[in-house]
C-alpha positions, 0 to 999 in steps of 0.5 A, spaced: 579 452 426 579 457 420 586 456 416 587 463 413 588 464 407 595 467 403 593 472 397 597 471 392 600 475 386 595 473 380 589 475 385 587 467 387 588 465 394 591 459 398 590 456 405 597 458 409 598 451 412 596 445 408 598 437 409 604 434 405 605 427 402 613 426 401 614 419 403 607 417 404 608 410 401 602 410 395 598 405 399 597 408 405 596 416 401 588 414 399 587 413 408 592 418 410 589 424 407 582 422 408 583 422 416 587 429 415 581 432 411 577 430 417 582 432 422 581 439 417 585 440 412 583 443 406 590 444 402 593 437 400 600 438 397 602 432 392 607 431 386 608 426 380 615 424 384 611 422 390 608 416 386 602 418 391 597 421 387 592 417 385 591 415 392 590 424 393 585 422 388 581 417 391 581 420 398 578 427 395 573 423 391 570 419 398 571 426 401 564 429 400 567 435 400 566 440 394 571 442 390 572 449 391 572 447 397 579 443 397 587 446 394 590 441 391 598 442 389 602 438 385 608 438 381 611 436 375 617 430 375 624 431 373 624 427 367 619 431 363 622 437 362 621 437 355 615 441 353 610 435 349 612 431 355 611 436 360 603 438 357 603 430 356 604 429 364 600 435 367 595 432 363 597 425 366 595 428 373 588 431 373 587 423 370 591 420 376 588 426 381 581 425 378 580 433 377 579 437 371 584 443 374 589 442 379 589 449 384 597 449 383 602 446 379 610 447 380 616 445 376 618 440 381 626 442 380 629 448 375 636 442 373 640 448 371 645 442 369 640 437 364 636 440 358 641 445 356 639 449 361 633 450 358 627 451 363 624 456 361 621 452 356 618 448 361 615 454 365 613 456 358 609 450 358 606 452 365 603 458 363 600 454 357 597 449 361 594 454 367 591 458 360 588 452 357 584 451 364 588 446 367 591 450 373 588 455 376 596 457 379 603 456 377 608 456 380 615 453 381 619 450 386 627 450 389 628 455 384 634 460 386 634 467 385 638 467 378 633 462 376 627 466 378 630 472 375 630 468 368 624 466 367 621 472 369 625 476 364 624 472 358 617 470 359 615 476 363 610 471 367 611 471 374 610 464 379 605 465 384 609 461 388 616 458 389 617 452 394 623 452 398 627 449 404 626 453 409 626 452 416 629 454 423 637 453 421 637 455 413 632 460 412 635 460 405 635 467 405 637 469 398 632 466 395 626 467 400 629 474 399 629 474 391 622 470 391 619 476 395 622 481 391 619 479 386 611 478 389 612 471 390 609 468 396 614 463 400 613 456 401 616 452 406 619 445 405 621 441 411 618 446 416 621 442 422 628 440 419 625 434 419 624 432 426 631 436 429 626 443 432 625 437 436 632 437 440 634 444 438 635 447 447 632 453 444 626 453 441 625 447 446 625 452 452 620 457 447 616 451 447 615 450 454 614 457 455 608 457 451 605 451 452 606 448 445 611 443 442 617 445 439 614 443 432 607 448 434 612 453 435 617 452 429 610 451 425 607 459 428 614 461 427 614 460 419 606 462 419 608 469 422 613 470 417 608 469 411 611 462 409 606 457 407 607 451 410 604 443 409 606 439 415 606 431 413 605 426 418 601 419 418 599 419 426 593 423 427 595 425 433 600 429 430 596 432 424 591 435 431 598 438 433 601 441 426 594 443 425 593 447 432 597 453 431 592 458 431 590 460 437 597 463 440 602 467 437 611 468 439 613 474 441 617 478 437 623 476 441 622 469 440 620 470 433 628 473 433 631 467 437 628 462 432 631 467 426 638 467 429 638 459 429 639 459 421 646 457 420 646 459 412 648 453 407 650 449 413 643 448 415 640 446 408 637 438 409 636 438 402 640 437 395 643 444 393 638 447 387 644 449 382 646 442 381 641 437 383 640 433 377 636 427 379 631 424 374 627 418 376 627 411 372 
């Protein structure tokens, strides 16, 4: 089954559905992504903070299959801001990963409220590392519309891609907007609200309509609406079934009902961008 490819603003492509590694714990990473590049995968979403990538590395070593037939994502830590420390840490990934380039490198989250509120240095520092070839993409993640906006006005380099939160019940609007606004593609984390689409009476009778989980149907949902999504699971029976969404479509209403769920910042799962400031020990 052929994923289809998303076209992003620097002319370069990206598979539209991938498989992520959040809270996959690093001894079973090397294992788990090598039974998702044999289930079909060819979009491997990881980050410094996951502590996992070398075991990403390890799994596409063994994988046998070509580079530029693989995209690798990763992101850089919270505690490496700073640009030395930023171009020192990108660096320490392709070594982990086992690459010489990563297809994406994101800022994993802007801290408005650590660093002075400097990140544009630290995009500054992305868009050096993408020049001196360690990267193909840039791209940043968890970034709200005023921090997009910055960024783009005082470096005049625009992400190719923001990663946020977006599921069902919180589209997370102003910030989907702000991204597209400026011709950056969507990604969405926790595509499936973290397993509650599952409960939800509606997109469980959506489901029942078209013969497909209610995680399939959350899954085509984000891919209709141009989202990026990369799914994570453990169980190969489930990677099957986040990776078979290409062979139905919802219709319009159905794609309305699954919109009219979001019930705005009471939906959001994860922390608020504008004041998250959590650096790892």
């Amino acid at each position: 089954m052929t994923v289809p490819p998303v076209k992003l603003n620097d002319q370069t492509t990206i598979p539209q559905l991938g498989f992520g590694v959040f809270q996959v714990p690093p001894a079973e990473t090397a294992a788990t992504v090598s039974t998702a590049l044999e289930v079909g995968y060819r979009h491997i979403d990881t980050a410094q903070m996951y502590g996992n990538e070398a075991g990403v590395g390890e799994a596409i070593a063994a994988s046998g299959i070509a580079r530029d037939e693989l995209y690798v994502t990763t992101k850089l830590n919270n505690g490496f801001h700073r640009p030395d420390d930023a171009r020192r840490e990108m660096a320490a990934s392709l070594e982990r990963l086992g690459l010489d380039r990563v297809d994406l490198m994101l800022i994993h989250w802007p801290l408005p409220t650590r660093y002075d509120g400097d990140f544009v240095s630290t995009w500054q520092a992305l868009v050096d590392f993408r020049a001196e070839g360690g990267a193909t993409s840039i791209g940043v993640s968890n970034f709200q519309p005023e921090h997009l906006d910055r960024i783009v006005a005082e470096t005049g380099v625009i992400p190719a891609v923001n990663q946020i939160e977006v599921h069902p019940f919180f589209g997370n609007q102003a910030a989907r907007a702000a991204s597209v606004g400026h011709g950056i593609a969507v990604e969405a984390w926790s595509p499936i609200a973290r397993g509650q689409v599952n409960d939800d009476s509606a997109i469980k009778g959506i489901a029942a309509k078209v013969g497909r989980t209610p995680a399939q149907v959350a899954l085509r949902w984000h891919l209709q609406r141009g989202d990026i999504v990369f799914p994570k699971s453990t169980k190969v029976e489930r990677m099957r079934e986040n990776f078979a969404l290409f062979d139905f479509e919802l219709a319009a209403d159905d794609m309305a009902e699954i919109t009219g769920l979001d019930r705005g910042e009471a939906g959001r799962l994860g922390p608020d961008p504008d004041v998250f400031d959590y650096i790892p020990d």
